[in-house]
N, C-alpha and C positions, 0 to 999 in steps of 0.2 A: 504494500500500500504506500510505503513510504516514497519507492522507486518513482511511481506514477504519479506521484504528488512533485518531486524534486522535476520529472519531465516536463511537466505542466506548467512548474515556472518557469525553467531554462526557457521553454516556446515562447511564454510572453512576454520576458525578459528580452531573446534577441530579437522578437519583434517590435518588442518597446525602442529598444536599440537602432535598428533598421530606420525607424520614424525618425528618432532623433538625427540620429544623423543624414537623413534625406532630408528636415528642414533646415540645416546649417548653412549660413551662405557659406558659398564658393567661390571661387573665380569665376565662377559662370553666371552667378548671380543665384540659383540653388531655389527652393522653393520655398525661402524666404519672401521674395519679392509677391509671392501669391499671399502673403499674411502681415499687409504692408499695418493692418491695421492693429495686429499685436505688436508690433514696433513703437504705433504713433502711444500703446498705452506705458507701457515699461519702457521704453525710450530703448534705441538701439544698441547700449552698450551691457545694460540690464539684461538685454533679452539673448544676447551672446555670452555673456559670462550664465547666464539660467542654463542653456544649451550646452554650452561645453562641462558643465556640472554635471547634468545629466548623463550626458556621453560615457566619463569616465564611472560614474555611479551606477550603470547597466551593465560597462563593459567588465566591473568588479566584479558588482554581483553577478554573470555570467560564470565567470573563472572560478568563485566560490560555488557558485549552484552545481557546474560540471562536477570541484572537487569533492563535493559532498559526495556528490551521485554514483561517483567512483567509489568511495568511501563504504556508502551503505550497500551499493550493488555488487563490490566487488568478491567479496566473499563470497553471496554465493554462488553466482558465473564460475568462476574459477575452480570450483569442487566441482561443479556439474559439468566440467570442459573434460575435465582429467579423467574422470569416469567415463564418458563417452570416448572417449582417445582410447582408452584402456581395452574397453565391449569392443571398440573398432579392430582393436590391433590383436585382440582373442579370436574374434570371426575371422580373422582375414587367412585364406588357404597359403599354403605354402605351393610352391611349382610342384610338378611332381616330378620325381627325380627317376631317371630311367631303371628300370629293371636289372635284375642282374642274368648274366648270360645273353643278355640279347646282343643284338647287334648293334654297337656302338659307332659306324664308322669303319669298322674293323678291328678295333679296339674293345677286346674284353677283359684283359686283364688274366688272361689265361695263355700256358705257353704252348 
């Protein structure tokens, strides 16, 4: 349950993320220019220091939400990996190795 819940924020964390930094100006002008009117309220320099706050405050909490995620899920992945590795490599046939006395090539092993 825990897993499902850390996945669920990670997603709307880098999608929180995505947003932010798709309305940052840019060089190009960015899609700030579309929200000329959140500028004219917090004045432009307000509204760039809010944004780049943000930025790094999703890009953290992404790096911490993964490391939990790794954290809580990785134990049991890892048990459940090693066991199926194991069942794989118990099933798996061997060649079969020629017979003895037959014909090898010419080579039996016999003078």
């Amino acid at each position: 349950m825990g897993e499902i819940l850390l996945d669920i924020l990670i997603i709307a964390a880098c999608i929180l993320l995505i947003l932010v930094v798709l309305i940052q100006d840019s060089k190009g002008g960015g899609l700030t220019s579309s929200f000329g009117s959140s500028n004219q309220i917090l004045g432009v320099r307000r509204t760039t220091d809010f944004l780049e706050k943000a930025t790094w405050s999703f890009a953290v909490g992404v790096i911490v939400l993964c490391l939990a995620s790794a954290y809580v899920g990785g134990g049991s992945s890892s048990a459940g990996s090693s066991s199926i590795s194991k069942q794989q490599a118990d099933n798996t046939a061997l060649p079969n190795q020629p017979a003895q006395g037959g014909n090898n090539g010419g080579t039996t092993g016999k003078p």
